[in-house]
NUKE-16516 format. One record per residue: z, y, x of N, C-alpha, C, O in turn; residue number from 0; residue in three letters. Coordinates in steps of 0.1 Angstrom, whole numbers, m for minus. Example, Ala and Ser with C-alpha at 12.3 -4.5 7.8 and 13.67 -1.06 7.14 Angstrom:
<rs>
    n_pz    n_py    n_px   ca_pz   ca_py   ca_px    c_pz    c_py    c_px    o_pz    o_py    o_px   seq   type
      78     m57     132      78     m45     123      78     m33     132      85     m33     142     0    ALA
      71     m22     128      71     m11     137      79       0     129      80      11     134     1    SER
</rs>
This chain:
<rs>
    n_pz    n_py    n_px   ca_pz   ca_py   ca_px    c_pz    c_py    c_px    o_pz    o_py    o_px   seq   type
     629     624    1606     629     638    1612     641     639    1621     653     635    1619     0    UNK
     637     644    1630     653     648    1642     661     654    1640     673     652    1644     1    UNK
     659     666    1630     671     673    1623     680     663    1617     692     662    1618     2    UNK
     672     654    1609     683     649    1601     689     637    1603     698     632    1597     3    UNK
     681     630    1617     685     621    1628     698     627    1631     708     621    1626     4    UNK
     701     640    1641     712     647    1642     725     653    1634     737     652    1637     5    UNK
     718     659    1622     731     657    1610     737     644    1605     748     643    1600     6    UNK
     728     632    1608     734     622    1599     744     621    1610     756     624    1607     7    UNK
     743     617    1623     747     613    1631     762     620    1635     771     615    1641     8    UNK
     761     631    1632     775     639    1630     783     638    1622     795     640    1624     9    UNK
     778     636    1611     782     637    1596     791     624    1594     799     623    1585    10    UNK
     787     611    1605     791     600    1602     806     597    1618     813     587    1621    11    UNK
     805     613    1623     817     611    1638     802     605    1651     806     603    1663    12    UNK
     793     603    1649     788     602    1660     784     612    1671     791     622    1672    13    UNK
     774     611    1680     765     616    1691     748     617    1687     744     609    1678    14    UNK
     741     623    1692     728     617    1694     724     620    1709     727     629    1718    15    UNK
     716     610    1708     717     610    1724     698     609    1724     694     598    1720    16    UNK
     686     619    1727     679     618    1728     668     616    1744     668     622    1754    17    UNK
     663     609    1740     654     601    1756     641     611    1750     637     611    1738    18    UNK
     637     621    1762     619     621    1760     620     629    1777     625     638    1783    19    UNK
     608     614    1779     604     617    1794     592     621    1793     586     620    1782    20    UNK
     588     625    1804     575     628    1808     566     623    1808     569     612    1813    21    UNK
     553     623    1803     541     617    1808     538     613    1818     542     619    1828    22    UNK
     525     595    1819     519     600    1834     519     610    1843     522     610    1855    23    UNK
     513     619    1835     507     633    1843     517     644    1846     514     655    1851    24    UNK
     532     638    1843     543     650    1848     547     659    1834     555     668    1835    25    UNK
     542     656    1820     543     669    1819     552     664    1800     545     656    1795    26    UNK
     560     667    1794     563     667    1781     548     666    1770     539     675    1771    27    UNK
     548     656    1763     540     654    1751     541     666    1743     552     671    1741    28    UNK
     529     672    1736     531     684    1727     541     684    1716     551     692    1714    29    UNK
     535     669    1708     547     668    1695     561     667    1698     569     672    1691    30    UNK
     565     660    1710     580     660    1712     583     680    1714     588     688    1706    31    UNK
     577     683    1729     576     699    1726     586     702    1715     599     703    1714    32    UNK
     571     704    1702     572     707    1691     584     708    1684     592     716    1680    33    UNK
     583     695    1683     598     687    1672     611     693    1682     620     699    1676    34    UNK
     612     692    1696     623     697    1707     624     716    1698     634     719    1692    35    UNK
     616     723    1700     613     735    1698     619     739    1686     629     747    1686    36    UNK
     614     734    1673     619     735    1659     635     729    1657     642     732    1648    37    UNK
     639     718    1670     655     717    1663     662     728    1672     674     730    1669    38    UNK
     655     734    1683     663     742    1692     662     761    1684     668     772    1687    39    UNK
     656     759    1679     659     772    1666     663     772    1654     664     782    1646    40    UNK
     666     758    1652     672     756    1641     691     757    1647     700     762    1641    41    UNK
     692     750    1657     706     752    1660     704     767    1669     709     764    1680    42    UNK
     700     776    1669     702     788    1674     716     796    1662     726     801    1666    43    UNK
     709     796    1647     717     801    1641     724     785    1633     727     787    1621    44    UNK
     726     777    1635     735     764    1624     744     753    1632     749     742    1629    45    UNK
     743     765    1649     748     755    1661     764     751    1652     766     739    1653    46    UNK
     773     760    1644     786     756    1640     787     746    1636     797     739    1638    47    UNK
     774     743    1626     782     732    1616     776     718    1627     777     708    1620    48    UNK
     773     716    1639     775     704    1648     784     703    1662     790     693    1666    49    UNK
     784     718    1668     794     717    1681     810     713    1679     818     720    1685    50    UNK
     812     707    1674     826     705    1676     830     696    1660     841     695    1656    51    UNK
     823     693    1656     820     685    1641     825     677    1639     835     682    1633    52    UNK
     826     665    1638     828     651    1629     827     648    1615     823     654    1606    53    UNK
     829     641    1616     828     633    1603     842     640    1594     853     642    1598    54    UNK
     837     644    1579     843     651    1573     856     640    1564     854     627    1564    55    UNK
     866     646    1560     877     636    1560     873     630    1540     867     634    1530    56    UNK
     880     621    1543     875     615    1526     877     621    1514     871     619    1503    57    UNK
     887     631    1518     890     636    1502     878     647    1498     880     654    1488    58    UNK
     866     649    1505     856     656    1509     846     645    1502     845     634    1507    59    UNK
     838     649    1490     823     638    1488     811     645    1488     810     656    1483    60    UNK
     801     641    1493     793     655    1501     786     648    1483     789     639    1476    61    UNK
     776     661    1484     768     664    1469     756     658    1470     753     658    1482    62    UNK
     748     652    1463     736     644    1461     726     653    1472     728     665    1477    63    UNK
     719     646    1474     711     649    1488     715     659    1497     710     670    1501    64    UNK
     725     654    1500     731     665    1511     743     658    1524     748     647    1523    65    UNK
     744     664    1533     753     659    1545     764     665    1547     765     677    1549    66    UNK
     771     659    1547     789     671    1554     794     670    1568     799     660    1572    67    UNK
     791     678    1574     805     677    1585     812     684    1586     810     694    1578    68    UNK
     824     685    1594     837     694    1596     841     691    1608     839     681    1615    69    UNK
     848     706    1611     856     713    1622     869     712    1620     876     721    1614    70    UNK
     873     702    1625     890     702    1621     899     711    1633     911     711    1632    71    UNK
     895     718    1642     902     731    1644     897     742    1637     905     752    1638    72    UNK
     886     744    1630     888     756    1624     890     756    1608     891     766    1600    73    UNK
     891     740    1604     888     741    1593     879     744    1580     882     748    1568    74    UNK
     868     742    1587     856     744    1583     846     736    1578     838     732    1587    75    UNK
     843     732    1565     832     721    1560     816     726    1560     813     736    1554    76    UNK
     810     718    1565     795     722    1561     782     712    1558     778     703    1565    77    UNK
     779     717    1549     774     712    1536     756     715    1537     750     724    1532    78    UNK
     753     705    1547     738     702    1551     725     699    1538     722     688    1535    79    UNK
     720     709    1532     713     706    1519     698     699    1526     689     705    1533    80    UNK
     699     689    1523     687     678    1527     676     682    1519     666     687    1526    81    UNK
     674     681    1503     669     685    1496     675     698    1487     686     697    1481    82    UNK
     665     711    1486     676     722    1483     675     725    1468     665     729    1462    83    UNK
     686     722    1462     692     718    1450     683     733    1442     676     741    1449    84    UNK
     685     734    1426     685     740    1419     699     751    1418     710     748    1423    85    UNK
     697     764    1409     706     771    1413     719     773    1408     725     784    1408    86    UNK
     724     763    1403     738     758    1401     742     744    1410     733     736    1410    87    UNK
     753     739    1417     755     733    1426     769     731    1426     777     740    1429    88    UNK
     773     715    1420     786     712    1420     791     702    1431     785     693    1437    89    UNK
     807     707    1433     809     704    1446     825     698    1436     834     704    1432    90    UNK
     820     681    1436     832     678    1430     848     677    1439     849     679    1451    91    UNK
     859     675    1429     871     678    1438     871     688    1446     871     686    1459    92    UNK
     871     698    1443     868     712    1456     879     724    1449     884     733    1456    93    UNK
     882     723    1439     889     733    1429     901     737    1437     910     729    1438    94    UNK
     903     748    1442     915     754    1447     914     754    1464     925     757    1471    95    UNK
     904     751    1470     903     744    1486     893     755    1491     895     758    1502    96    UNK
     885     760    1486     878     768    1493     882     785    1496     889     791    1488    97    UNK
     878     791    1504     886     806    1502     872     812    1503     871     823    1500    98    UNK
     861     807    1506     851     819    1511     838     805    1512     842     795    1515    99    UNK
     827     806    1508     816     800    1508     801     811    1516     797     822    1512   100    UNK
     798     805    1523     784     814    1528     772     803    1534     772     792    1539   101    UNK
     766     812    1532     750     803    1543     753     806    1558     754     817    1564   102    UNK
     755     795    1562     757     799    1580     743     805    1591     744     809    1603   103    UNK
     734     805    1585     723     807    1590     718     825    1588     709     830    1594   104    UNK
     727     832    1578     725     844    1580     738     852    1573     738     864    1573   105    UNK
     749     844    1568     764     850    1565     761     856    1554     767     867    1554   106    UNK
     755     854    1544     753     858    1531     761     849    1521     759     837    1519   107    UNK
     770     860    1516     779     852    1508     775     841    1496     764     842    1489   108    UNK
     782     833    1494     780     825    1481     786     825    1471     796     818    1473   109    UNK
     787     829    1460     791     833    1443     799     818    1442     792     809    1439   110    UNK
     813     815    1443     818     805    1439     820     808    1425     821     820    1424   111    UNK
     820     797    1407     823     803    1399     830     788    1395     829     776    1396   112    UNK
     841     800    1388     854     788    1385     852     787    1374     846     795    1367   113    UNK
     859     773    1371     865     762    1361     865     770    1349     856     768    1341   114    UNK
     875     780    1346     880     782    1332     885     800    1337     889     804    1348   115    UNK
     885     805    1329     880     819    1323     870     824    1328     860     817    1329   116    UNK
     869     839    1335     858     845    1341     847     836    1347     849     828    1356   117    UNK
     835     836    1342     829     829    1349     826     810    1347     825     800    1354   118    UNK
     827     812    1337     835     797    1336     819     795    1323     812     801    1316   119    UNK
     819     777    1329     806     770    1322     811     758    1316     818     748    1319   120    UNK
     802     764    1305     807     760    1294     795     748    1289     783     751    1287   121    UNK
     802     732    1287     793     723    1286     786     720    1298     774     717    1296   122    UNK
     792     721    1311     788     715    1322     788     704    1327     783     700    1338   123    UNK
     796     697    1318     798     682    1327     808     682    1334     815     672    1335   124    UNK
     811     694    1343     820     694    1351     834     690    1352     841     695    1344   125    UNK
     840     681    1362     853     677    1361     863     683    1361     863     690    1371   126    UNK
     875     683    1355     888     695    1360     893     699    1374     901     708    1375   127    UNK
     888     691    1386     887     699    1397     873     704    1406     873     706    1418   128    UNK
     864     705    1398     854     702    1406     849     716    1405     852     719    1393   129    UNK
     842     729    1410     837     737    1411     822     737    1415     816     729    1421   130    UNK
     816     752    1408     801     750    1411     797     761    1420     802     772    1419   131    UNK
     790     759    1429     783     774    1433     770     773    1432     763     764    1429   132    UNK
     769     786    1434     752     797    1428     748     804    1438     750     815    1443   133    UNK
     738     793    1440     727     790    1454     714     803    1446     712     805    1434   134    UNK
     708     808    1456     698     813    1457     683     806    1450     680     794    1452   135    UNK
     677     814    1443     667     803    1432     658     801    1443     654     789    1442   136    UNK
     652     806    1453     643     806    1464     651     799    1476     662     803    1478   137    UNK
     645     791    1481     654     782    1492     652     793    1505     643     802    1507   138    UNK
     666     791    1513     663     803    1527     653     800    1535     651     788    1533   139    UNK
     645     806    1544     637     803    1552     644     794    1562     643     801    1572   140    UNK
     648     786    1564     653     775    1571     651     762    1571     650     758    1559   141    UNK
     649     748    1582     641     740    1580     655     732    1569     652     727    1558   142    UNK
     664     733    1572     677     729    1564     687     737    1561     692     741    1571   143    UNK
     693     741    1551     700     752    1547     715     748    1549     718     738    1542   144    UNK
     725     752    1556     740     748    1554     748     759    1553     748     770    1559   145    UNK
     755     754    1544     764     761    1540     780     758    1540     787     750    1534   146    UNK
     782     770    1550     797     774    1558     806     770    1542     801     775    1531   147    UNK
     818     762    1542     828     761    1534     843     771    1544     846     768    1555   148    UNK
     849     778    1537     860     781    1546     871     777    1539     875     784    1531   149    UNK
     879     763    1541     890     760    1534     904     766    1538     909     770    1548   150    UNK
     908     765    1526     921     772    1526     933     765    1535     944     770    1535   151    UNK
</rs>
């Protein structure tokens, strides 16, 4: 898929650099169209997490089927859900680094819940730095969902 042709390719410090010419007849093939169409409204609202992106730095491990990139002038991680998880979501090593979590596709906050008191899960597996957040049980209407990290 071209979406994720495009995220990987950021995610890893690269470019994509896409070729689609014309037909004989002068004119763009439907499916390209198509596929051109669906990533050009997909980056209408998720243009952040690629314009200015790279490859996210190591102390960063993106989450089982999912992609990271980062904005190292704003300081910003985002967290490309490939496949959209169930509604608990751990983001290991992350404990103390985040200030604000949201869906970039419509700025709706995300429920970070910490480690130990308020909020706190119990028999999770979870590691002493690692934090979970609490994704929406219905995936958003989006072909890929990402989610804005705002680090501290």
């Amino acid at each position: 898929q071209l979406l994720v042709l495009l995220i990987e390719s950021v995610s890893k410090g690269g470019n994509l650099l896409l070729n689609v010419g014309p037909t004989g007849r002068g004119t763009i093939d439907d499916r390209a169209q198509s596929a051109l169409q669906k990533m050009g409204e997909w980056m209408k609202v998720n243009n952040r997490s690629i314009y200015g992106c790279t490859q996210a730095p190591a102390e960063f491990e993106a989450p089982e089927n999912s992609l990271l990139t980062y904005n190292p002038k704003t300081n910003r991680l985002y967290i490309h859900l490939l496949d959209y998880p169930l509604k608990n979501y751990t983001l290991k090593g992350m404990k103390g680094k985040i200030k604000y979590a949201q869906f970039l596709h419509d700025a709706s906050e995300i429920r970070i819940k910490k480690r130990h008191g308020y909020g706190e899960l119990k028999n999770s597996g979870m590691g002493e730095n690692d934090i979970n957040i609490e994704l929406p049980v219905t995936k958003p209407n989006v072909e890929i969902p990402v989610i804005e990290l705002i680090l501290k």
